[in-house]
TORKOL-4160 file (C-alpha; in steps of 0.2 Angstrom, whole numbers, padded with zeros to 4 digits, m for minus):
352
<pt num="1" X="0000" Y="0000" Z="0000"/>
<pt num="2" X="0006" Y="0017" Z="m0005"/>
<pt num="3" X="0007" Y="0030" Z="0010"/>
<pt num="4" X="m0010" Y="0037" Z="0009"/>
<pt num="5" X="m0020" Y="0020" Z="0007"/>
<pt num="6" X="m0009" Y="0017" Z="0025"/>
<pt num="7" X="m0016" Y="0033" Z="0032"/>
<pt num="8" X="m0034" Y="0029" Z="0028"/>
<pt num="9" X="m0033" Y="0010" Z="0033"/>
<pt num="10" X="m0025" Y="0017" Z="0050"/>
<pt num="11" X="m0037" Y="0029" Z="0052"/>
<pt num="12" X="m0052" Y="0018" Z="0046"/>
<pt num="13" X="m0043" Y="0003" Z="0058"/>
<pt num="14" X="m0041" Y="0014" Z="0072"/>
<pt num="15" X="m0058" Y="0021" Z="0073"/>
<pt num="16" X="m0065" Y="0002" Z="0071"/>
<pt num="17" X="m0054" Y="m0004" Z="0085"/>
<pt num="18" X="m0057" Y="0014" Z="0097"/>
<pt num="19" X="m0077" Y="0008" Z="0094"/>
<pt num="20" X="m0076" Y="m0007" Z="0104"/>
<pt num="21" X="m0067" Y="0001" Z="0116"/>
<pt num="22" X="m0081" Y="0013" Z="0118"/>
<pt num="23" X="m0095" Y="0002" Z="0117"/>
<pt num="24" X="m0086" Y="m0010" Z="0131"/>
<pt num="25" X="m0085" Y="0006" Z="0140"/>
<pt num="26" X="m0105" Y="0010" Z="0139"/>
<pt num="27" X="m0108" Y="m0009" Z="0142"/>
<pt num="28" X="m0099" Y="m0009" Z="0159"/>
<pt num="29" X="m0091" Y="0005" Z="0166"/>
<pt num="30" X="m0102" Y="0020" Z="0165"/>
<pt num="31" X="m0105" Y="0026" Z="0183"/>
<pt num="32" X="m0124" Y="0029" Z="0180"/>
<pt num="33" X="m0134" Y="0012" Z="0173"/>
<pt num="34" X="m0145" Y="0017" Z="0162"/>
<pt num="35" X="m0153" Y="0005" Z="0148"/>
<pt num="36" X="m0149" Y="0018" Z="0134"/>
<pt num="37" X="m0131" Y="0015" Z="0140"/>
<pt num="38" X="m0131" Y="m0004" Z="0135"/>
<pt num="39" X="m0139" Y="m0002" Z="0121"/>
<pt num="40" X="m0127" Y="0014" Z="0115"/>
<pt num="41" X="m0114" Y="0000" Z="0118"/>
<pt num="42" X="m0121" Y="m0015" Z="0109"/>
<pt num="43" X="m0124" Y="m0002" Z="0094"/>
<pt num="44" X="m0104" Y="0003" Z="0095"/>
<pt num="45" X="m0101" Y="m0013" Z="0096"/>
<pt num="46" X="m0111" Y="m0020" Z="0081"/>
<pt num="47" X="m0105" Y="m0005" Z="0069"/>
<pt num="48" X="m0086" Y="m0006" Z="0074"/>
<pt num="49" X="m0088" Y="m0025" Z="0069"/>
<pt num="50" X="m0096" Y="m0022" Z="0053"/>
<pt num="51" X="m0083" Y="m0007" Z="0050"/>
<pt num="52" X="m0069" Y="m0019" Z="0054"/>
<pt num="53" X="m0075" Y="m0032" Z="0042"/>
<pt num="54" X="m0076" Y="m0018" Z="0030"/>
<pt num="55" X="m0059" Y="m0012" Z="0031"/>
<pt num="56" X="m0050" Y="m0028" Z="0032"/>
<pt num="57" X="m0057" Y="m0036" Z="0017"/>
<pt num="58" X="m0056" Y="m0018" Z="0007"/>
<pt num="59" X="m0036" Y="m0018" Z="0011"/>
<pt num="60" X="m0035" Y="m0037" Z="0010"/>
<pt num="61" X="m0047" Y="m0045" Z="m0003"/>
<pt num="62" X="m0039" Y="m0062" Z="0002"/>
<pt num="63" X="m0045" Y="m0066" Z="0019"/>
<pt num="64" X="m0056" Y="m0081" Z="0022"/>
<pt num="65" X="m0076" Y="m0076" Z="0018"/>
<pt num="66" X="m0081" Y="m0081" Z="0037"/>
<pt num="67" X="m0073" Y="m0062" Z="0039"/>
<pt num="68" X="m0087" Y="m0056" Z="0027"/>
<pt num="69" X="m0099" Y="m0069" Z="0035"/>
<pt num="70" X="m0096" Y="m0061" Z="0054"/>
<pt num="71" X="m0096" Y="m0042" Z="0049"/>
<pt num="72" X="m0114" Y="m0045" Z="0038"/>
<pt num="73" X="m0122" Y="m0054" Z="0054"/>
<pt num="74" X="m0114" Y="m0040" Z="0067"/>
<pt num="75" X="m0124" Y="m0031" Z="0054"/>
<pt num="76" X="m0140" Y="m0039" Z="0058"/>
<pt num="77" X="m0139" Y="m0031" Z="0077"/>
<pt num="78" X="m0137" Y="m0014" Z="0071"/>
<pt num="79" X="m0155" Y="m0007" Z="0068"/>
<pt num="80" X="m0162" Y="m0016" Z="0084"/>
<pt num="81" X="m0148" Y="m0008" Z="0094"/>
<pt num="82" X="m0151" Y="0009" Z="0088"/>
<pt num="83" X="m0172" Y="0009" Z="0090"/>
<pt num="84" X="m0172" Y="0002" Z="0108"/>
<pt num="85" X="m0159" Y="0015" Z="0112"/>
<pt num="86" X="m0168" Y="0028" Z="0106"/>
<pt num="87" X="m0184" Y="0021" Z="0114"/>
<pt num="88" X="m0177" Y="0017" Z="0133"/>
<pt num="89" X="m0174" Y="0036" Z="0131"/>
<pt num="90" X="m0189" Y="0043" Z="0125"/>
<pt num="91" X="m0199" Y="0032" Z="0135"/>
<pt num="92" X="m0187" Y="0032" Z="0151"/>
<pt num="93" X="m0187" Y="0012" Z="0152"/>
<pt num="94" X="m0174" Y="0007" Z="0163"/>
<pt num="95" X="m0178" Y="m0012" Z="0161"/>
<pt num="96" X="m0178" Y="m0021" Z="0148"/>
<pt num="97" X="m0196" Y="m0029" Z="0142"/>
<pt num="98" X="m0197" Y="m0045" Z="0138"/>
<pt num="99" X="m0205" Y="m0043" Z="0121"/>
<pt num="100" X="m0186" Y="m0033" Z="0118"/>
<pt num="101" X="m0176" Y="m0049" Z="0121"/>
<pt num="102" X="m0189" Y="m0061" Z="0114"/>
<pt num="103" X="m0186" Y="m0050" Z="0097"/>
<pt num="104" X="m0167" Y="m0050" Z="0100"/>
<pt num="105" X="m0165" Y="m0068" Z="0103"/>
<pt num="106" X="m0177" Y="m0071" Z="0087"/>
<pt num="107" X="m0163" Y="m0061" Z="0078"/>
<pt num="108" X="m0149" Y="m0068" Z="0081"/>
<pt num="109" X="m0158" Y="m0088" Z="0083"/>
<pt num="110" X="m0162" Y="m0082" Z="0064"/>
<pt num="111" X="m0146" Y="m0076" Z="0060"/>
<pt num="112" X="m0135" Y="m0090" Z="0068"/>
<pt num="113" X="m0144" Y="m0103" Z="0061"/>
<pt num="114" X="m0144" Y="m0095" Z="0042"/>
<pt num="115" X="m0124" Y="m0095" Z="0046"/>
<pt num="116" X="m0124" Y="m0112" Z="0051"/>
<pt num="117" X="m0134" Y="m0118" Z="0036"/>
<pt num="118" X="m0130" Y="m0108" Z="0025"/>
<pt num="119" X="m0110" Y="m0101" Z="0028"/>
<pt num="120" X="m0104" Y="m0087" Z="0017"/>
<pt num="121" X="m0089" Y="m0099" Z="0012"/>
<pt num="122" X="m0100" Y="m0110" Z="0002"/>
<pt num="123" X="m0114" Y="m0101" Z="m0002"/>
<pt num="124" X="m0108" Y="m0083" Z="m0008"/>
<pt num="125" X="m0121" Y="m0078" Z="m0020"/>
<pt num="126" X="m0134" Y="m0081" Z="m0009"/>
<pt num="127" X="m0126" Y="m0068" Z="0005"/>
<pt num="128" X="m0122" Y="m0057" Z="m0009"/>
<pt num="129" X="m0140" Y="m0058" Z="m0017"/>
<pt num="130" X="m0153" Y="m0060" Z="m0005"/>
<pt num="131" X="m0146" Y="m0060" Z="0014"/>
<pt num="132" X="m0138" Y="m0045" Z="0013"/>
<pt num="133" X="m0153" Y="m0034" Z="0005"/>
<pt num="134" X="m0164" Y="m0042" Z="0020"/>
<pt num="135" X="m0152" Y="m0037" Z="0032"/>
<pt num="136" X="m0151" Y="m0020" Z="0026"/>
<pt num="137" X="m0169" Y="m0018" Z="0023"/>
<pt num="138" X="m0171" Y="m0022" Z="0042"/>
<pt num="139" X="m0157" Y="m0008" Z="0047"/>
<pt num="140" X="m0167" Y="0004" Z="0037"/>
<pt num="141" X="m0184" Y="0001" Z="0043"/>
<pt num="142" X="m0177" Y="0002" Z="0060"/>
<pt num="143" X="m0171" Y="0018" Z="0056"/>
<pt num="144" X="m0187" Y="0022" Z="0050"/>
<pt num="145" X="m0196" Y="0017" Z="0066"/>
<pt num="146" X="m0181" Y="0025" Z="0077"/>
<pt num="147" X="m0186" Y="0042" Z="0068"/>
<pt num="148" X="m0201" Y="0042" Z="0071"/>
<pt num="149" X="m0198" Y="0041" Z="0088"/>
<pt num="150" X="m0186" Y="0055" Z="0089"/>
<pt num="151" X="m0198" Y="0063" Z="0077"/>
<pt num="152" X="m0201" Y="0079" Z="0091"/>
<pt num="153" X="m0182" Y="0080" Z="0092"/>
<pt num="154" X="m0177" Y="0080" Z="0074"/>
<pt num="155" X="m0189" Y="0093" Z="0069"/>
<pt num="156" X="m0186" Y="0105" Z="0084"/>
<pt num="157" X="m0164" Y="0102" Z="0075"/>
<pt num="158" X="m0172" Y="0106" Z="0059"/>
<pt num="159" X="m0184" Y="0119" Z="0061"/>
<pt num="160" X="m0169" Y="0129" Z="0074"/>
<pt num="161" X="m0182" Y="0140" Z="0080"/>
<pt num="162" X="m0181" Y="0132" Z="0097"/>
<pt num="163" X="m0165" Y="0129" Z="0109"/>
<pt num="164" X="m0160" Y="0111" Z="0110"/>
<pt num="165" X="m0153" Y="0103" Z="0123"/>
<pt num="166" X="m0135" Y="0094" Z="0124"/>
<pt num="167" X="m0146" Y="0077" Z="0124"/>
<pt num="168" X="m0156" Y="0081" Z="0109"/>
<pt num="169" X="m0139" Y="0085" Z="0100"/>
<pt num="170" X="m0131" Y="0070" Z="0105"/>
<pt num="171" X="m0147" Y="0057" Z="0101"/>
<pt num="172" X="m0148" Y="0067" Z="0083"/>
<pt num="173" X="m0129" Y="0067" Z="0079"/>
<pt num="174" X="m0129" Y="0047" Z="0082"/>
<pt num="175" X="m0146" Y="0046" Z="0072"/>
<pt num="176" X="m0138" Y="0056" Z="0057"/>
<pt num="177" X="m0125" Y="0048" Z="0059"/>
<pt num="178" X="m0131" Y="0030" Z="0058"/>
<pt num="179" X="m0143" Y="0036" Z="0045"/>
<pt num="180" X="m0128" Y="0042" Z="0036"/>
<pt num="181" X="m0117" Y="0027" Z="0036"/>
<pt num="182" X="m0133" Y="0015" Z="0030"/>
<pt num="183" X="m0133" Y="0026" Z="0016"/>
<pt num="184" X="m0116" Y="0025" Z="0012"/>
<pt num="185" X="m0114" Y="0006" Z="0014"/>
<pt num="186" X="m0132" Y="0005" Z="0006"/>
<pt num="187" X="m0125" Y="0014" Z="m0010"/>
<pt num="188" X="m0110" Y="0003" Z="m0011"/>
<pt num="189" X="m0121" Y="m0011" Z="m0012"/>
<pt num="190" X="m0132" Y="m0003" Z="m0028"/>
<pt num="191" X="m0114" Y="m0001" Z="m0035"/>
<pt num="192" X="m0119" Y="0018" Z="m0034"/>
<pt num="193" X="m0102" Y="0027" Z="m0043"/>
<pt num="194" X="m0087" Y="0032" Z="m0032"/>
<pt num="195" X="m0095" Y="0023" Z="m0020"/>
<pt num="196" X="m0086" Y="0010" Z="m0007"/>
<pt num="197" X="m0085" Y="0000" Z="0008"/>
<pt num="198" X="m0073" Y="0009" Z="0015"/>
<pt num="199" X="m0081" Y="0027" Z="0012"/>
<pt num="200" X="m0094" Y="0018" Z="0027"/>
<pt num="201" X="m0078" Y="0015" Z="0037"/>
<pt num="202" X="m0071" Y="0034" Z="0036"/>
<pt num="203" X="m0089" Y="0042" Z="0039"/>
<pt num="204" X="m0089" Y="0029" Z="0053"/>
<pt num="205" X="m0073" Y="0036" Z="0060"/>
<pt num="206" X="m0076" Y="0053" Z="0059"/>
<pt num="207" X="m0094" Y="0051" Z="0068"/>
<pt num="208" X="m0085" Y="0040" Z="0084"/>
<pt num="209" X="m0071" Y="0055" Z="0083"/>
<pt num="210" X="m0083" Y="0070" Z="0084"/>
<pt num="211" X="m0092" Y="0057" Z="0099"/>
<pt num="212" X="m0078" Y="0054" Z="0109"/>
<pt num="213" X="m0074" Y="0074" Z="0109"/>
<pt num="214" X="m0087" Y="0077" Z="0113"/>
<pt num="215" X="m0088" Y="0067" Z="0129"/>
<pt num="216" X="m0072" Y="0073" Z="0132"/>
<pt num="217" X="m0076" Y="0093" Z="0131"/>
<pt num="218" X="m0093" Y="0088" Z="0144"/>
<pt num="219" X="m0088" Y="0088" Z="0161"/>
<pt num="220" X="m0104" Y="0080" Z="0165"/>
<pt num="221" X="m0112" Y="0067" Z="0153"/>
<pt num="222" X="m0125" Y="0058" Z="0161"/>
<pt num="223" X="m0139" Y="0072" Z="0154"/>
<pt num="224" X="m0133" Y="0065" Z="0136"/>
<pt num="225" X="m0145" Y="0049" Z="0140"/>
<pt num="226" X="m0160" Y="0058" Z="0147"/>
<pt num="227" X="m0169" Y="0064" Z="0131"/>
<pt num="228" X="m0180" Y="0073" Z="0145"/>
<pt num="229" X="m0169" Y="0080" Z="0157"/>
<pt num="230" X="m0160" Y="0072" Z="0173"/>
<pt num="231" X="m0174" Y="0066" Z="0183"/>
<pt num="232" X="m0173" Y="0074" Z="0202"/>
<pt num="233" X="m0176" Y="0066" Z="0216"/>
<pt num="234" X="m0185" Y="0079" Z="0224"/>
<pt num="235" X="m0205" Y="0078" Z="0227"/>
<pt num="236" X="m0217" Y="0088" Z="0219"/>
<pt num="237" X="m0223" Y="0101" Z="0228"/>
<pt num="238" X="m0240" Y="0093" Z="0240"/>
<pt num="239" X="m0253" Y="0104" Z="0228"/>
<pt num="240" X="m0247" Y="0104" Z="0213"/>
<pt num="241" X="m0246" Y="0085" Z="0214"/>
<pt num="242" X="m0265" Y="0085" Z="0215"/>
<pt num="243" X="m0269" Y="0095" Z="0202"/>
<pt num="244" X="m0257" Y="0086" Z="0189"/>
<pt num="245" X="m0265" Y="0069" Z="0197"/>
<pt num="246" X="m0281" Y="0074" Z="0192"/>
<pt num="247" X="m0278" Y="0081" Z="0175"/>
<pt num="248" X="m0269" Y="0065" Z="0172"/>
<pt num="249" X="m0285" Y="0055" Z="0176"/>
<pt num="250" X="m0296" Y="0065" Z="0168"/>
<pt num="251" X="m0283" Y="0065" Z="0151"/>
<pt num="252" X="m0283" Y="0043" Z="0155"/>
<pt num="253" X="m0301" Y="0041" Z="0159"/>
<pt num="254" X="m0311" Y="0053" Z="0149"/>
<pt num="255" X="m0301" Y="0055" Z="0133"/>
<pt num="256" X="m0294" Y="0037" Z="0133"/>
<pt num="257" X="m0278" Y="0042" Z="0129"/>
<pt num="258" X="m0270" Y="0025" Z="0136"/>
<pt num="259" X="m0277" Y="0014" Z="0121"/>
<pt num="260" X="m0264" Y="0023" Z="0110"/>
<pt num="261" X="m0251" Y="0011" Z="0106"/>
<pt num="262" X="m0238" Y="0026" Z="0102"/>
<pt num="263" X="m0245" Y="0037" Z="0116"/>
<pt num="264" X="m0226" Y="0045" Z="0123"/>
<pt num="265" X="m0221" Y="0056" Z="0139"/>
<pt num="266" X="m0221" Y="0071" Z="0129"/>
<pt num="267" X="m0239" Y="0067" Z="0121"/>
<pt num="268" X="m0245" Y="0064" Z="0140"/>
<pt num="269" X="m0236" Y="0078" Z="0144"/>
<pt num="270" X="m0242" Y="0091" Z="0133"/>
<pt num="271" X="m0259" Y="0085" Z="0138"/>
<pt num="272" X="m0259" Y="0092" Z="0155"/>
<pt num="273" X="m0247" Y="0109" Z="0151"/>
<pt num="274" X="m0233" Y="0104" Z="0161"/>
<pt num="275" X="m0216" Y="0098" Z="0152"/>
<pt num="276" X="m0210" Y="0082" Z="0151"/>
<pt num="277" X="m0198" Y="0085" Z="0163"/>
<pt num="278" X="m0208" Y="0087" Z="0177"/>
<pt num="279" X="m0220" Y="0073" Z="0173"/>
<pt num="280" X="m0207" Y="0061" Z="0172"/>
<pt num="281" X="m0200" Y="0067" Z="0191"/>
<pt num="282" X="m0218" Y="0067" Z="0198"/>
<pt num="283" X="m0224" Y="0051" Z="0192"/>
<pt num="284" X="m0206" Y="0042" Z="0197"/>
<pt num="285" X="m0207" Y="0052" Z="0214"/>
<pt num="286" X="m0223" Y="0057" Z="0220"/>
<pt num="287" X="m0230" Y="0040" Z="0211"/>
<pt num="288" X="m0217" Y="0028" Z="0212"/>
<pt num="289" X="m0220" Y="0022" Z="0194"/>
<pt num="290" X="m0211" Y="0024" Z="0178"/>
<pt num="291" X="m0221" Y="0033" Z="0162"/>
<pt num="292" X="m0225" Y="0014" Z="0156"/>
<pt num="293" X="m0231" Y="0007" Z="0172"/>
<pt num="294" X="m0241" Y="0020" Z="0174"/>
<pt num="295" X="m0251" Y="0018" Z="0155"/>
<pt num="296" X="m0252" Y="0001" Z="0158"/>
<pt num="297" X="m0261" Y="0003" Z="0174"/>
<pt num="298" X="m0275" Y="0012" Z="0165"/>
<pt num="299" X="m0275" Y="m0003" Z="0151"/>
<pt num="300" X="m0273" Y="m0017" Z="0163"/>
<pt num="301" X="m0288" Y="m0009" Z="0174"/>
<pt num="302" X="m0297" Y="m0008" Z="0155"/>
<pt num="303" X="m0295" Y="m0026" Z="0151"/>
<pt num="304" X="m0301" Y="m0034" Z="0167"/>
<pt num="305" X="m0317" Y="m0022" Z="0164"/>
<pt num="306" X="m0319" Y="m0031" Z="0148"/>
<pt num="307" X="m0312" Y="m0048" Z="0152"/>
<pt num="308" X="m0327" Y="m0047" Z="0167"/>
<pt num="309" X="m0340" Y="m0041" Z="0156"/>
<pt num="310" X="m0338" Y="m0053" Z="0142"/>
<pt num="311" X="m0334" Y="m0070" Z="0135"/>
<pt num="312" X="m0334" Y="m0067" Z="0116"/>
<pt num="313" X="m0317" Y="m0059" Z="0115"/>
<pt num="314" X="m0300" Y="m0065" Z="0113"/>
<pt num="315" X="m0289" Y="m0060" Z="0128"/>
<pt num="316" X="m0277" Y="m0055" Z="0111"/>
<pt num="317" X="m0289" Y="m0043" Z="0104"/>
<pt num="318" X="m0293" Y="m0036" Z="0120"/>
<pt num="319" X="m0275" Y="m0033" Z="0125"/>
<pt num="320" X="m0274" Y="m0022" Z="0107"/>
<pt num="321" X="m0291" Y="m0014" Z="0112"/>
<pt num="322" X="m0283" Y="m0006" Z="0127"/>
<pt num="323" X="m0267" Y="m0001" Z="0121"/>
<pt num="324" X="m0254" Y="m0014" Z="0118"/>
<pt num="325" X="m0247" Y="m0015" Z="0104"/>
<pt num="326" X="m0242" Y="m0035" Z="0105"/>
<pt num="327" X="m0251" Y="m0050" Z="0115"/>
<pt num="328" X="m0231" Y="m0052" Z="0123"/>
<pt num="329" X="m0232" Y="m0036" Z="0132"/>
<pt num="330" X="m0250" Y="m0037" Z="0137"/>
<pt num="331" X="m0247" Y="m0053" Z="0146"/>
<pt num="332" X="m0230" Y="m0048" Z="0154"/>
<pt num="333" X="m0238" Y="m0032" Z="0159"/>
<pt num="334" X="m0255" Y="m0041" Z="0164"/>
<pt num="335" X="m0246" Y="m0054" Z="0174"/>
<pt num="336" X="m0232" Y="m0041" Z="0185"/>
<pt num="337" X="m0249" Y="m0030" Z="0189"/>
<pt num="338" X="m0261" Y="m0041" Z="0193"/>
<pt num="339" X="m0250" Y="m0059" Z="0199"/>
<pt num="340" X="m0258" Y="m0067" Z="0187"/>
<pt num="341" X="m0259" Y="m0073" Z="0170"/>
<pt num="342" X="m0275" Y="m0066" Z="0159"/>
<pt num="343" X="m0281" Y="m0084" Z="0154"/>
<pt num="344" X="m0283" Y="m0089" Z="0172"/>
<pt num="345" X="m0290" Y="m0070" Z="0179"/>
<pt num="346" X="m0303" Y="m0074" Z="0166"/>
<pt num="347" X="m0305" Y="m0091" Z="0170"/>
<pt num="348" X="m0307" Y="m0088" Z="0190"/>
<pt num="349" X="m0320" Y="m0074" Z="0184"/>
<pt num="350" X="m0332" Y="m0082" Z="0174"/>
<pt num="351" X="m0332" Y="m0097" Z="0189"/>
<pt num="352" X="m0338" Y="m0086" Z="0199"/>
């Protein structure tokens, strides 16, 4: 290699290698555990393997394909990673649902097995035709549903007519940034002109660069993970708490808002006139519940109304009549708020 195809696989290489450090970082040793912490890790992790398996086989063709077969199936991770961070932050989940791991194991139960199967070695040109646009079409529409998410945040970066906080800043630069470099690899794949692998690698590097200084320049980064503000500790003043408890249950009960699937913290919030801020602090310290256990109490409260009153209904429907968006997460939430499954709350009903 000539001296500037050494400096771009160095830098390329490096900013591979200074990825999993990160990510390892996040994973484990951030003093504050927050789930957007292990899923900004994971996400590092995925990408610095998929840029690593980029930049090796660019700079050295002759590598054995498993190299091209690890970095396509790190790939896989890549869209789930960057979703669930995005939404244990707007949604300020601190544990991980079940329906979250079920889908991640299904991923990579799917994946594995495909390899196994199917290995890269021996089958090539079905990696290269139909695997790799199914794994990039599930990295885009991840994108596409972690946008929406963060679809308050990227329009308040893009309209500029409001100030931003250093946590909407960071969660839209690693968006971009991830949008970016799907694109990039994405075009390679069309066989767009001028457009390479290891174009993915230096956008890559250049994102993880302008991330680490930024951590560096903060003093304080724990705010960069709470897309709505450090939650205080500190109660809600004694009546100001019972006016916002009764807005919020005239906002549940009369208006229903609870059997919207997408209903967010900032939807709630806006409801009632007060930032999302300070509902998050009251509900986690006046009411000792999170934003989800608190929806979920209004849906669960729903469905044992219905459940009660009728026979003629699947306990599936009636979990997506009242809010859920899955039959998973209506029974995992049923079950942690009642003690007991649906099926046998309905079955100890009607034998009454």
């Amino acid at each position: 290699m000539d001296t500037s195809k050494e400096l771009l696989f160095f830098f390329s290489a490096l900013g591979a290698f200074n990825g999993i450090i990160l990510g390892v970082y996040f994973f484990f040793f951030t003093k504050k555990k927050y789930l957007t912490n292990y899923f900004l890790g994971a996400l590092l992790f995925a990408l610095s393997i998929r840029i690593a398996k980029s930049v090796f086989v660019y700079f050295h063709p002759e590598l054995p394909k498993m190299y091209l077969q690890f970095g396509l199936t790190a790939c896989f991770f890549i869209g789930p990673c960057l979703y669930y961070f995005v939404k244990s932050a707007i949604d300020e989940i601190q544990t991980i649902p079940k329906s979250w791991k079920l889908i991640l194991v299904l991923w990579g139960t799917l994946i594995v097995t495909i390899g196994v199967l199917y290995p890269y070695e021996i089958y090539p040109k079905f990696w290269r035709g139909y695997l790799i646009r199914i794994i990039y079409f599930q990295w885009f529409v991840y994108i596409a549903f972690a946008g929406y998410e963060l679809r308050d945040v990227l329009k308040k970066i893009l309209s500029r007519k409001e100030k931003t906080t250093p946590a909407e800043m960071w969660f839209s630069m690693l968006y971009f940034g991830n949008f970016l470099l799907f694109l990039f690899y994405f075009l390679a794949i069309m066989g767009a002109p001028a457009a390479t692998y290891i174009s993915g690698a230096v956008v890559f590097s250049f994102i993880l660069y302008l991330g680490i200084s930024i951590l560096l320049y903060r003093k304080k980064t724990d705010d960069l993970f709470l897309l709505n503000g450090k939650i205080s500790s500190k109660k809600i003043d004694s009546a100001d708490a019972i006016i916002w408890s009764e807005k919020l249950e005239n906002a549940m009960l009369e208006k229903s808002l609870y059997k919207n699937p997408n209903l967010t913290l900032q939807d709630l919030s806006q409801e009632i006139n007060i930032s999302s801020h300070q509902l998050s602090q009251f509900l986690n310290n006046n009411l000792g519940k999170n934003f989800t256990s608190f929806v979920n109490e209004f849906r669960i409260n729903e469905a044992c109304k219905i459940i009660t009153s009728t026979d003629k209904l699947t306990l599936e429907s009636i979990g997506y009549d009242v809010g859920f968006n899955s039959k998973s997460t209506f029974f995992a939430a049923f079950k942690k708020h009642m003690g007991t499954t649906p099926l046998n709350y309905q079955i100890q009903k009607l034998s009454i």
